[in-house]
C-alpha positions in Angstrom: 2.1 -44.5 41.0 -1.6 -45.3 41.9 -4.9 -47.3 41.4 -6.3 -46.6 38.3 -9.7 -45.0 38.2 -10.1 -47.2 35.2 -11.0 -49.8 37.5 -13.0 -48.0 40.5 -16.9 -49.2 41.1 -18.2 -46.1 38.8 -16.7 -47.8 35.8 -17.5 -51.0 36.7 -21.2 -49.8 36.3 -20.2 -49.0 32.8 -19.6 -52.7 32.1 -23.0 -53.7 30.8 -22.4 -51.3 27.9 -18.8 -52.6 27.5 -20.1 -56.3 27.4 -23.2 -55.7 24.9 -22.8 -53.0 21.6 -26.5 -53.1 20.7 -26.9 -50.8 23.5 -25.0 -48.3 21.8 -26.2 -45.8 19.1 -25.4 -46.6 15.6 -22.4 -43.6 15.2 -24.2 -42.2 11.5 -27.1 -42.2 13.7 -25.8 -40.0 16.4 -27.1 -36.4 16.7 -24.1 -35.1 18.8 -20.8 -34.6 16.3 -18.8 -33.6 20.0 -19.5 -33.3 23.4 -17.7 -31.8 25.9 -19.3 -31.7 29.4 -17.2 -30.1 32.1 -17.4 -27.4 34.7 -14.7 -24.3 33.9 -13.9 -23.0 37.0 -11.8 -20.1 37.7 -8.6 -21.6 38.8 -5.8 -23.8 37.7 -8.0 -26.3 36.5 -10.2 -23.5 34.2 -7.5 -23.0 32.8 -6.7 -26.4 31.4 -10.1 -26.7 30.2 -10.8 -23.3 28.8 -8.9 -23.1 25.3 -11.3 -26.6 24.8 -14.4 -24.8 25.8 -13.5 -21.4 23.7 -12.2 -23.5 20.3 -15.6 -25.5 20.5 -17.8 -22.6 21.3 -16.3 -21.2 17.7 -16.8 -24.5 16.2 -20.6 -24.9 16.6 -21.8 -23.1 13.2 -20.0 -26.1 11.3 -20.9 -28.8 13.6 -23.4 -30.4 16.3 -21.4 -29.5 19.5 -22.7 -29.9 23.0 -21.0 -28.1 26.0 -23.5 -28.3 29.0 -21.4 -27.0 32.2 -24.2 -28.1 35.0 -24.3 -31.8 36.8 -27.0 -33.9 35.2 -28.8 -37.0 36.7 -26.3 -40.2 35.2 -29.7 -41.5 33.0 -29.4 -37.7 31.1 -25.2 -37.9 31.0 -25.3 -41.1 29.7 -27.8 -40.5 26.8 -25.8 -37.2 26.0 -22.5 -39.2 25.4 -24.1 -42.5 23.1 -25.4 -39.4 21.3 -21.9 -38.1 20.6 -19.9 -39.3 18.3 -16.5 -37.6 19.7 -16.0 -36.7 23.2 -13.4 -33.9 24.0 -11.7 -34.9 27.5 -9.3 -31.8 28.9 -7.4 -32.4 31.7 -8.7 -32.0 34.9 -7.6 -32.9 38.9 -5.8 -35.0 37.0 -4.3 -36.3 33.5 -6.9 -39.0 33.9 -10.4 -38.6 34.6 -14.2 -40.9 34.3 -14.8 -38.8 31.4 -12.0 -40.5 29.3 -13.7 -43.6 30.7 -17.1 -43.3 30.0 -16.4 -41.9 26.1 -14.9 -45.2 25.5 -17.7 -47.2 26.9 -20.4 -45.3 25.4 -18.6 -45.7 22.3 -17.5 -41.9 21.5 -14.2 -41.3 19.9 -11.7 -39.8 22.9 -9.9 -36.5 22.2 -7.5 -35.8 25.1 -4.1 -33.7 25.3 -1.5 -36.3 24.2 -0.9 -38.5 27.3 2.6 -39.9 26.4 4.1 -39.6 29.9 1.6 -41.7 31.3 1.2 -45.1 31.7 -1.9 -46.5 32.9 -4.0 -49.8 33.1 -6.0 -50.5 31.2 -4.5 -48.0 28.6 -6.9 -46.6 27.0 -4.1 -44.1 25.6 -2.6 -45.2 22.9 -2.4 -42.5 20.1 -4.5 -43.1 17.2 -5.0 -46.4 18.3 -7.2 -46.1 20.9 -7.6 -42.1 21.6 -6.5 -39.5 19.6 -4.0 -36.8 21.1 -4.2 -33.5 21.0 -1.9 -30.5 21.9 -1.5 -29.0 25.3 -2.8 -26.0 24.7 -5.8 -27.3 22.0 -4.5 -25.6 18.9 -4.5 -28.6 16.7 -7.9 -29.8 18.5 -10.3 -27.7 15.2 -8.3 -30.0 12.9 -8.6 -33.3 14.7 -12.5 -32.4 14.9 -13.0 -31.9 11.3 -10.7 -35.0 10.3 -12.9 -37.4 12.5 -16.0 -35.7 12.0 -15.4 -36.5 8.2 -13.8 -40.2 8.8 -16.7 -42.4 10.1 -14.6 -45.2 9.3 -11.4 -44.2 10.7 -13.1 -42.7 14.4 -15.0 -45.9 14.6 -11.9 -47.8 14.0 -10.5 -45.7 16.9 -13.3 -46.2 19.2 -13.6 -49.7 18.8 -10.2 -50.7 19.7 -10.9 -48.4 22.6 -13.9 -50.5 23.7 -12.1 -53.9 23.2 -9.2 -52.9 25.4 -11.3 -51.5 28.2 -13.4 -54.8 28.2 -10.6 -57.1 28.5 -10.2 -55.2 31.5 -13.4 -56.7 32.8 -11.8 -60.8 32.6 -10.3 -61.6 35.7 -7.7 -63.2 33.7 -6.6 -59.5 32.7 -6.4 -58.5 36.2 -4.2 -61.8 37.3 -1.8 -61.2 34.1 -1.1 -57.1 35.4 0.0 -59.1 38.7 1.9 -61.4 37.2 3.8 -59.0 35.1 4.3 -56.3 38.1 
């Protein structure tokens, strides 16, 4: 039991984009198909993120894939991601990270190993409502790809419900009913 990162200042910065969609990029317009941005070091946390990294390395002869591994300046990150139309978010530290975060605001379809045993506010994870689950170990992640890639309709359906939850997040009202309830 924590704080949810979903609410810390760094995604409070993301609200503008949350509050206004013509800041986004059209997703038919978007030159990214997925975008995976994340450091694989050589520990326990490599190894969460590695079977991502190696299944989307052998997946970039059939689509637009980006998988930068270096820190950018936030101006450069955030372009990258309203480029993409699917962001792939391994674990990391955590189940839970900004990544999952920022996809939804920048309007990306999320692509996470299936968070069932958490519950978080706001909840951005709500299979194939507002993310889309993968398994553990990535080996269903090449079929979730090509599914989306091929389903403008259905990954924007996805994404959009994604936004709308995270930005009722921003209404103090929101806030006051998590209280209430807890």
């Amino acid at each position: 039991l924590g704080a949810s990162i979903g609410l810390d200042n760094k995604i409070a910065s993301l609200f503008p984009y949350l509050e206004n969609d013509r800041m986004l990029s059209e997703h038919r317009k978007r030159a990214t198909d997925v975008i995976l941005r994340a450091d694989v070091p050589d520990n326990w946390m490599g190894r969460f993120r590695k079977p991502a990294v190696e299944i989307l390395q052998s997946m970039r002869n059939e689509y637009k894939v980006l998988l930068p591994t270096g820190r950018v300046p936030q101006d450069q990150y955030i372009q990258e991601m309203m480029q993409s139309r699917i962001c792939v978010s391994p674990f990391g530290y955590g189940e839970i990270c900004w990544r999952d975060f920022e996809a939804v605001a920048f309007g990306c379809l999320l692509i996470k190993p299936d968070m069932d045993h958490v519950e978080s506010r706001p909840d951005i994870f709500r299979p194939f409502e507002t993310y889309v689950p993968v398994k553990w170990d990535f080996s269903d992640l090449r079929e979730k790809i090509g599914h989306y890639v091929r389903n403008e309709s259905e990954r924007m359906r996805i994404a959009s419900n994604a936004r709308r939850v995270l930005s009722e997040c921003i209404r103090p009202e929101w806030f006051a009913g998590v209280m209430r309830e807890l």
